[in-house]
C-alpha positions, 0 to 999 in steps of 0.5 A: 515422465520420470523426470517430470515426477523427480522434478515435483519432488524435488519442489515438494522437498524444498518446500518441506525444508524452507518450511521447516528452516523457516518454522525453526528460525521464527519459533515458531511451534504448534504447542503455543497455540494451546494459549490462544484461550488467553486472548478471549479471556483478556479481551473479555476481562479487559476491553469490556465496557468499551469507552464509547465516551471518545468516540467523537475524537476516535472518530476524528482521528479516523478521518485523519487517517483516512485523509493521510491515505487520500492525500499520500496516495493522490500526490503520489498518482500525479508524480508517478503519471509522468515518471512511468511513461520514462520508465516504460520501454516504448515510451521513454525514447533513451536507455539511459533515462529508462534505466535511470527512471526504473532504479529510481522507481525501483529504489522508492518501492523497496523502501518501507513506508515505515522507514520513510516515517521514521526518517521524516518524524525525525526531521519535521516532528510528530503529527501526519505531515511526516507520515503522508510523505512517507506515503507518497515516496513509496507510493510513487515507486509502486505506481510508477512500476505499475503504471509503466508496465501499463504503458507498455502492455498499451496497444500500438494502434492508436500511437500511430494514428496520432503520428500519422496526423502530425502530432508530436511524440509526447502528444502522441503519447499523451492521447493515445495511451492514456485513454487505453490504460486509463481504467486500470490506473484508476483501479491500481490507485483505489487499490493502493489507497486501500493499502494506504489505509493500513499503512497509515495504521502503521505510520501512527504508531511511530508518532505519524498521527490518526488513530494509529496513533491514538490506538498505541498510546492507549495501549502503552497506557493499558487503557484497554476500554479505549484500545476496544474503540479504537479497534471499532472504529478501525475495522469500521474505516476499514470496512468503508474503505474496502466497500467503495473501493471495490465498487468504483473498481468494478466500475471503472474497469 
């Protein structure tokens, strides 16, 4: 029981120590956020009236972006299906090409979307293409991690009643697995398509189009009426997103 006591005191002070360590290396320090009336005032002497005249385009380059998240987010589902049944233990049928999958996957996941965009806007030029790309690279990674782990977790019921009736491994895989594991496939990618939203936020600022864009060009502007709107129509597409995402996920699982 002692030790059982030193043990969460010895957690509770490392916590206290990263915090600390982590506190001095950012900066970061309670007194600052005495400024926080600032904020208020800029946004009241600043982004009022909103300049609701751009709606129309705003709300284009809204769908822009949500086009990005779709279509990044879609793409990356149909390659990542087929690679997470390599990249899954019961599946994969060789070491070598689990390994190879999972560091392949691995390495597409600890990679940014943003730094995908960069290297992309350099290579095909500004606007949504470079930034879907991006997307879909790291999206694959995401998915095909989850999606293994999904095939793994599968029961084995159903795989051997399809080999007992002939069929074939990758048959046998195909039809047994994939109506198990089905629903929470679908759940990850509406959730990944929510991320992918924001992502592509992201992704505008460093020229991948949307109103991700539109909203850093008004601000290295100082067009301020504009950043309000954008803004709105952000939290708006956000809001959207977020409702019928959580609604098709609730009923599909």
């Amino acid at each position: 029981m002692v030790w059982f006591r030193r043990r969460y005191l010895f957690y509770l002070l490392l916590i206290i120590a990263a915090t600390w360590w982590s506190m001095n290396m950012t900066g970061f320090e309670w007194r600052k956020l005495a400024q926080i009336p600032n904020i208020f005032e800029m946004i009241s002497n600043r982004f009022f009236p909103v300049e609701w005249s751009l709606f129309p385009r705003m709300a284009r380059e809204s769908l822009v972006t949500l086009a990005m998240a779709f279509l990044g987010t879609f793409f990356a589902l149909i390659v990542a299906v087929p690679l997470s049944f390599l990249a899954a233990r019961n599946t994969s049928g060789s070491r070598v090409i689990y390994g190879s999958v999972r560091s392949f996957l691995s390495g597409l996941r600890s990679i940014p979307e943003i730094v995908f965009g960069l290297i992309f806007v350099t290579a095909f030029g500004l606007g949504p293409f470079a930034a879907v790309l991006a997307i879909i690279l790291h999206n694959i990674g995401v998915l095909g991690k989850l999606i293994s782990e999904l095939i793994e977790a599968a029961d084995d019921g159903p795989q051997e009643a399809m080999k007992s009736v002939g069929a074939t491994r990758w048959v046998g895989h195909l039809f047994s697995i994939i109506p198990q594991i089905w629903p929470n496939i679908l759940s990850h990618y509406f959730y990944r398509f929510e991320v992918a939203i924001r992502t592509s936020l992201i992704l505008g600022f460093i020229g991948g189009g949307g109103i991700g864009q539109q909203l850093f060009n008004h601000f290295q502007s100082f067009y301020y009426t504009a950043v309000a709107l954008d803004i709105i129509c952000i939290m708006i597409l956000v809001i959207f997103v977020d409702v019928i995402g959580g609604r098709i996920r609730a009923r599909v699982i």
